[in-house]
MARKOLTI-531145 format. One line per 4 residues: number of its first residue (from 0); for each residue x, y, z of C-alpha. Coordinates in steps of 0.02 Angstrom, whole numbers. Example, Ala and Ser with C-alpha at 12.3 -4.5 7.8 and 13.67 -1.06 7.14 Angstrom:
! residues 2
0	615 -225 390 ~ 684 -53 357 $
! end
This chain:
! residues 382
0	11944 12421 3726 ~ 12030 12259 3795 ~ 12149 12155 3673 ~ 12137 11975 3694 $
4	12268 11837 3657 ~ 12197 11718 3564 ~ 12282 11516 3603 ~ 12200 11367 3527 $
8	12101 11305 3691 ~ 12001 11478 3671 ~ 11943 11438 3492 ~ 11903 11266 3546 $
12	11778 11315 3673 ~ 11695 11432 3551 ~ 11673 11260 3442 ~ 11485 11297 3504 $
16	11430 11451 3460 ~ 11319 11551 3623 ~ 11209 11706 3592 ~ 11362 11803 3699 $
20	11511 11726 3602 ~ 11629 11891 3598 ~ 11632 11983 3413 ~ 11810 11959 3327 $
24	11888 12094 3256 ~ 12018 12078 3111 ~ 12104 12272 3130 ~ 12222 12349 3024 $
28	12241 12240 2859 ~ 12234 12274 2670 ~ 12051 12203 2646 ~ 12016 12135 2466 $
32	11828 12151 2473 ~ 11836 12062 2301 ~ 11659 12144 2268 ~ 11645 12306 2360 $
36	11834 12369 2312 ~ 12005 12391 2385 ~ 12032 12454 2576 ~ 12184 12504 2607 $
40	12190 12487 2787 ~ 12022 12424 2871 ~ 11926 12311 2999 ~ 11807 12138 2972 $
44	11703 12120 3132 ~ 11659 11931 3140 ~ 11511 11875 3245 ~ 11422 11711 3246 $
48	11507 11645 3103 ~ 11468 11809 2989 ~ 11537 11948 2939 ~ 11442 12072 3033 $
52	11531 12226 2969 ~ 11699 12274 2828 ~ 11768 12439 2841 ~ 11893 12589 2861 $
56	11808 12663 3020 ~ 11714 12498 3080 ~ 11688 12525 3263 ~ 11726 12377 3377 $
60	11635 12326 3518 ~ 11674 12317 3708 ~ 11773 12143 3756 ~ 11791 12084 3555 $
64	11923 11964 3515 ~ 12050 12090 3427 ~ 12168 12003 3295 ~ 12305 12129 3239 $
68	12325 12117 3058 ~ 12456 12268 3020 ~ 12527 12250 2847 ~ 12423 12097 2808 $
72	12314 12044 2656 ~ 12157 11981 2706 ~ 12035 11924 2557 ~ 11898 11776 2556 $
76	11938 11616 2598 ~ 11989 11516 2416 ~ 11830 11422 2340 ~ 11881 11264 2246 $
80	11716 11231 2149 ~ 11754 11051 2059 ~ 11849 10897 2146 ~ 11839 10761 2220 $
84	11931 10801 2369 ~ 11825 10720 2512 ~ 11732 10584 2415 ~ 11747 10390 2385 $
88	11833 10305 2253 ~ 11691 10233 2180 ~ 11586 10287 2033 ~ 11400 10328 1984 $
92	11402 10303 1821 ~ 11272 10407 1732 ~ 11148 10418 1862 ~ 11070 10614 1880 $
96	10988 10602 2014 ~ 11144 10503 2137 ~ 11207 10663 2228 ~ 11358 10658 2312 $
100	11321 10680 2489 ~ 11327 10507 2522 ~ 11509 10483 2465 ~ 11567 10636 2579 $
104	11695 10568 2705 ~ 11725 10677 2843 ~ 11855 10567 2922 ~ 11994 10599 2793 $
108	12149 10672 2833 ~ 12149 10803 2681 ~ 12058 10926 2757 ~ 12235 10998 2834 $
112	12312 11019 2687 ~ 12151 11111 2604 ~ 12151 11232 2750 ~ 12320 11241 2764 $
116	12321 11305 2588 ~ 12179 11455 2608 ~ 12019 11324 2561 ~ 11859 11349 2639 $
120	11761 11301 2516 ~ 11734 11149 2381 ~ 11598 11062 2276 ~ 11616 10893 2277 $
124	11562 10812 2100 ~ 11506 10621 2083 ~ 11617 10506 1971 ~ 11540 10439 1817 $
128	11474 10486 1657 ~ 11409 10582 1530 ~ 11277 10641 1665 ~ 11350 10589 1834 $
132	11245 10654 1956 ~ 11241 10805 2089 ~ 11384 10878 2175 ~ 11360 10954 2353 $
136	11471 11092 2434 ~ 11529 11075 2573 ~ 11668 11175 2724 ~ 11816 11058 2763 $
140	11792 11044 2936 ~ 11651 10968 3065 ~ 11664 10780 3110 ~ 11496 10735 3036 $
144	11444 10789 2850 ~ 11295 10884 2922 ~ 11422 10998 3009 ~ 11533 11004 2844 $
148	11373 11042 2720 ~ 11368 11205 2630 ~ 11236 11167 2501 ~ 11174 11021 2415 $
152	11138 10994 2274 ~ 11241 11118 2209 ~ 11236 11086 2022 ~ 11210 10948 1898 $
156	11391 10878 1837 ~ 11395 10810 1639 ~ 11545 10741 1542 ~ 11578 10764 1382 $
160	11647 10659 1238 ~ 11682 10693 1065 ~ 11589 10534 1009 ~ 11422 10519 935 $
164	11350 10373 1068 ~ 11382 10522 1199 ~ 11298 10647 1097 ~ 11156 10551 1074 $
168	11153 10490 1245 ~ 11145 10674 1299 ~ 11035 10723 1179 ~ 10886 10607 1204 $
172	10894 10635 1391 ~ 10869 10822 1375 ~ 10720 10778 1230 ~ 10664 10666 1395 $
176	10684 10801 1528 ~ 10569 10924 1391 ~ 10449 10817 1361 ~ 10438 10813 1558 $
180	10418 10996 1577 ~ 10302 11006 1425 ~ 10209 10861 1531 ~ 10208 10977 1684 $
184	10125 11126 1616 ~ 9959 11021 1597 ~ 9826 10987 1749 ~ 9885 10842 1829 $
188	9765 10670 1806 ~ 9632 10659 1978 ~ 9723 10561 2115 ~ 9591 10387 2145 $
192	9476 10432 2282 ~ 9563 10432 2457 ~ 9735 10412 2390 ~ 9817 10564 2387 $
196	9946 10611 2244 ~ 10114 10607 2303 ~ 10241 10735 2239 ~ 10373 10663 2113 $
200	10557 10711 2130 ~ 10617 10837 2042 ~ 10689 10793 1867 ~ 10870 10874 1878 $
204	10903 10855 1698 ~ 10731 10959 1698 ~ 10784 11087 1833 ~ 10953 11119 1722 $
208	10877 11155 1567 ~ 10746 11283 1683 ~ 10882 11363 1754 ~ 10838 11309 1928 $
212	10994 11194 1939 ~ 11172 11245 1879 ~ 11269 11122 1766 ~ 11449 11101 1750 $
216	11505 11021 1600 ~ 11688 10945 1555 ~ 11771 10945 1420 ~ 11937 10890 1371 $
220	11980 10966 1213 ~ 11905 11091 1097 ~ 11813 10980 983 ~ 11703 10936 1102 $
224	11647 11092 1139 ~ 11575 11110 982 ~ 11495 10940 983 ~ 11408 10982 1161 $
228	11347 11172 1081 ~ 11278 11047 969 ~ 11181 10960 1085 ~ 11126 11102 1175 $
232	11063 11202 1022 ~ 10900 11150 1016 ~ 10861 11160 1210 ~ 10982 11336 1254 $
236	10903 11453 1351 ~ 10952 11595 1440 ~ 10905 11544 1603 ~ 11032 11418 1621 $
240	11172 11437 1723 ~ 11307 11338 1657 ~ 11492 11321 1684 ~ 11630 11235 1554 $
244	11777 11129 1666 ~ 11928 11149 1546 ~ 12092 11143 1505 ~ 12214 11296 1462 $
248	12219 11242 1274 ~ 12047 11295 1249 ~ 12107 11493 1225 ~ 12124 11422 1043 $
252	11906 11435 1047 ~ 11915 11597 1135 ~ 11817 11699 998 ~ 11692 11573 990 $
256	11671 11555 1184 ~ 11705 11738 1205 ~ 11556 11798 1082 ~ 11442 11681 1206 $
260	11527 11755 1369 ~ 11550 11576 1424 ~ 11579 11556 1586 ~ 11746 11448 1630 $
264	11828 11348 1759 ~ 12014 11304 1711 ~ 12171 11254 1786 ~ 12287 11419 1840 $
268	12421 11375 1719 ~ 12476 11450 1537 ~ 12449 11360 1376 ~ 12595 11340 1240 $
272	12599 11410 1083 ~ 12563 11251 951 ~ 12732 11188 902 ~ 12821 11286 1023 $
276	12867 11308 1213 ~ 12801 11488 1205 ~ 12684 11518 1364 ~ 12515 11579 1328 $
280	12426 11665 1458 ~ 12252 11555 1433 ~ 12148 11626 1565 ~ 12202 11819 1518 $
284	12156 11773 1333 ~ 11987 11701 1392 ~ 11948 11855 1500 ~ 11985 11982 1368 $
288	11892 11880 1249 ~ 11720 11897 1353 ~ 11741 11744 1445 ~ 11725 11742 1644 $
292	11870 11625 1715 ~ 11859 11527 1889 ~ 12011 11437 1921 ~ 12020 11237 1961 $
296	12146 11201 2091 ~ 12193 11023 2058 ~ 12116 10860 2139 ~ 12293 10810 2216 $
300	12295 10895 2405 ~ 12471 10899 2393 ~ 12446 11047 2258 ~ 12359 11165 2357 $
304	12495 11254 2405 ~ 12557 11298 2238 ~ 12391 11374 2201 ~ 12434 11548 2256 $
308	12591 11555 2175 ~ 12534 11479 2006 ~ 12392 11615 2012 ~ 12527 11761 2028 $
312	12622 11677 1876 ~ 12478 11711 1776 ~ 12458 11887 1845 ~ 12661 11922 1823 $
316	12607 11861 1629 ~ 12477 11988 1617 ~ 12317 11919 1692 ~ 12220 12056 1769 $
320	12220 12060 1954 ~ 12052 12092 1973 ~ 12009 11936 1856 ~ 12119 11836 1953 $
324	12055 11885 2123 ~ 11870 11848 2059 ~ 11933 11663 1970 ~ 11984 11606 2157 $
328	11844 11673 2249 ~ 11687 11749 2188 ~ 11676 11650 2009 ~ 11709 11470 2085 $
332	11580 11502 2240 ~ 11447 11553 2100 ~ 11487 11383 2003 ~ 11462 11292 2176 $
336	11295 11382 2190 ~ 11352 11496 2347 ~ 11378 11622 2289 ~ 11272 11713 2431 $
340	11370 11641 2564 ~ 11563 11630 2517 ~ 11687 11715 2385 ~ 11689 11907 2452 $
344	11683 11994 2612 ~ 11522 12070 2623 ~ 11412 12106 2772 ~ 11311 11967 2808 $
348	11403 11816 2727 ~ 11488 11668 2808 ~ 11649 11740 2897 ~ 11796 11623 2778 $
352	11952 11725 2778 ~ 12116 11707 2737 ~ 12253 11835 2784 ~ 12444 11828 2693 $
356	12585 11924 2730 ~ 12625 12002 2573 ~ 12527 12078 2410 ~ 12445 11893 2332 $
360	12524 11925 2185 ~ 12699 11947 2213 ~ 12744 11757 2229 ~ 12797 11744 2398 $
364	12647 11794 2503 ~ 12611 11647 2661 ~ 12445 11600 2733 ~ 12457 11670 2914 $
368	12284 11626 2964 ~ 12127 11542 2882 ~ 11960 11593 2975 ~ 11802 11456 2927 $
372	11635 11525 3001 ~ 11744 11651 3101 ~ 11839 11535 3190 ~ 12034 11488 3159 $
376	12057 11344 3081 ~ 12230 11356 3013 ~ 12381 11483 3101 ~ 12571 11484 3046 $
380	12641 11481 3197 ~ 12811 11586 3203 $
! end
């Protein structure tokens, strides 16, 4: 087996992927599968961008790229599933069907500081409200947003306000998007003779309520909650895949949200106590309660690289490690609507790793290296 060194002009020529572009071989590391379990010391063959194989006896191939990993942490690369890191200032309003591709800017100068930080992953969301269009996710890195694209449209994104114009306003547009499905179900009318009938868009108000399209919803304080279960009472249905974007404060509705094993995406940060400066562990409560928890980095880049160490406050306070493994990875990719692709290490999904130095949940662990479709796109250098 030969060992190769592996300096930056070597990763640049690999920028285009060949049919005989060498396997890489990540050897000797603490793998967090996130999905498949714990191994203690184990390999992650890499090869075309995918993670071709993940274990303790993995057998690497003649001439592979060997990175030496010994008394590293490797895990999946950190999914941030609702910002909008990457996009223009400007707003859509309440306009479903604007998705956000068009605002994607792959000329910004944030994408170090994501990578830097262990992102590989985000879902851009369109400004505006109370339905404010699609978000796309996308990789932060390519110099075109073809190259960056993950998946689009990745779910519908819908604000909510604890006032009765945005109730109503909510509430006739899913009456609207029924009344369209209703519609659907019938024959459609004969197309005049020689004019064929031309395919309308899809509705995604429509696909939401199907369970075709995920929805992210955000609310701001508990009340509204309960105002948007309002709303949605008369058109639930068990098919939907829909995620609340909240703050920590909302472990005060954790019974409520827990009996309907809501699924959450929340800042990585305790709560206080009402009337007090006594730290409540939100996302612990949440979990316990029934509730599945994805964490919500911030929108600021320059907060990415607390995220780590904020998450391994909440651990040190009691928050599973498991659950917080699964809140930065696996959870947030399934909001994002990739859940197939990113958010474990699993044969056969894209190859986004990050490797630290230390345990993730001591406080102290650095980013060594951040891998994006295989490839290194972040190293500390020594």
């Amino acid at each position: 087996m030969r060992y190769w060194a592996i300096p930056a002009i070597l990763w640049a020529i690999q920028e285009d992927s060949t049919p005989g572009e060498p396997a890489v071989a990540i050897t000797g590391a603490r793998i967090l599968t996130v999905t498949k379990g714990e191994i203690v010391k184990g390999t992650i063959l890499l090869r075309g961008g995918k993670i071709e194989a993940v274990g303790a006896d993995v057998q690497i191939p003649d001439h592979a790229i060997v990175v030496r990993a010994a008394d590293w942490v490797a895990l999946p690369g950190f999914v941030h599933p609702y910002t909008r890191i990457g996009g223009s200032a400007s707003g859509s309003g309440s306009k479903p069907a604007h998705v956000a591709k068009d605002e994607l800017n792959p000329a910004r100068d944030d994408y170090r500081a994501v990578v830097r930080s262990g992102f590989t992953t985000l879902a851009l969301y369109p400004n505006g409200g109370p339905l404010s269009g699609q978000s796309i996710a996308y990789k932060p890195r390519g110099v075109t947003r073809e190259q960056m694209m993950l998946h689009s449209p990745a779910y519908l994104r819908m604000n909510m306000e604890a006032s009765t114009a945005v109730k109503q306003q909510l509430q006739s547009a899913f009456e609207a998007a029924r009344r369209a499905i209703e519609a659907s179900k019938k024959p459609p009318a004969p197309a005049p003779p020689g004019k064929p009938a031309e395919p309308a868009a899809p509705d995604p108000i429509a696909q939401f309520l199907k369970g075709e399209l995920r929805g992210v919803i955000e609310l701001t304080q508990p009340a509204e909650y309960l105002h948007f279960r309002q709303v949605m009472q008369e058109f639930d249905d068990p098919a939907q895949k829909l995620f609340l974007a909240l703050t920590p404060e909302f472990y005060r509705a954790k019974d409520v949200m827990g009996a309907r094993k809501e699924r959450l995406l929340m800042r990585p940060e305790p709560a206080a106590e009402p009337y007090t400066r006594a730290p409540v562990n939100a996302a612990a409560e949440l979990a316990e309660a029934g509730c599945e928890v994805g964490f919500l980095p911030g929108d600021n880049p320059s907060e990415l690289p607390a995220f780590l160490f904020r998450v391994a406050r909440l651990v040190k306070l009691g928050l599973a490690r498991e659950t917080a493994l699964k809140a930065m990875t696996i959870v947030p990719a399934q909001a994002a609507g990739v859940g197939d692709r990113v958010g474990s290490l699993e044969p056969g999904k894209d190859a986004d790793i990050v490797l630290l130095d230390a345990d993730p949940w001591t406080g102290t662990a650095r980013i060594m290296k951040v891998f994006i479709d295989g490839k290194i796109e972040f190293e500390l250098k020594p």
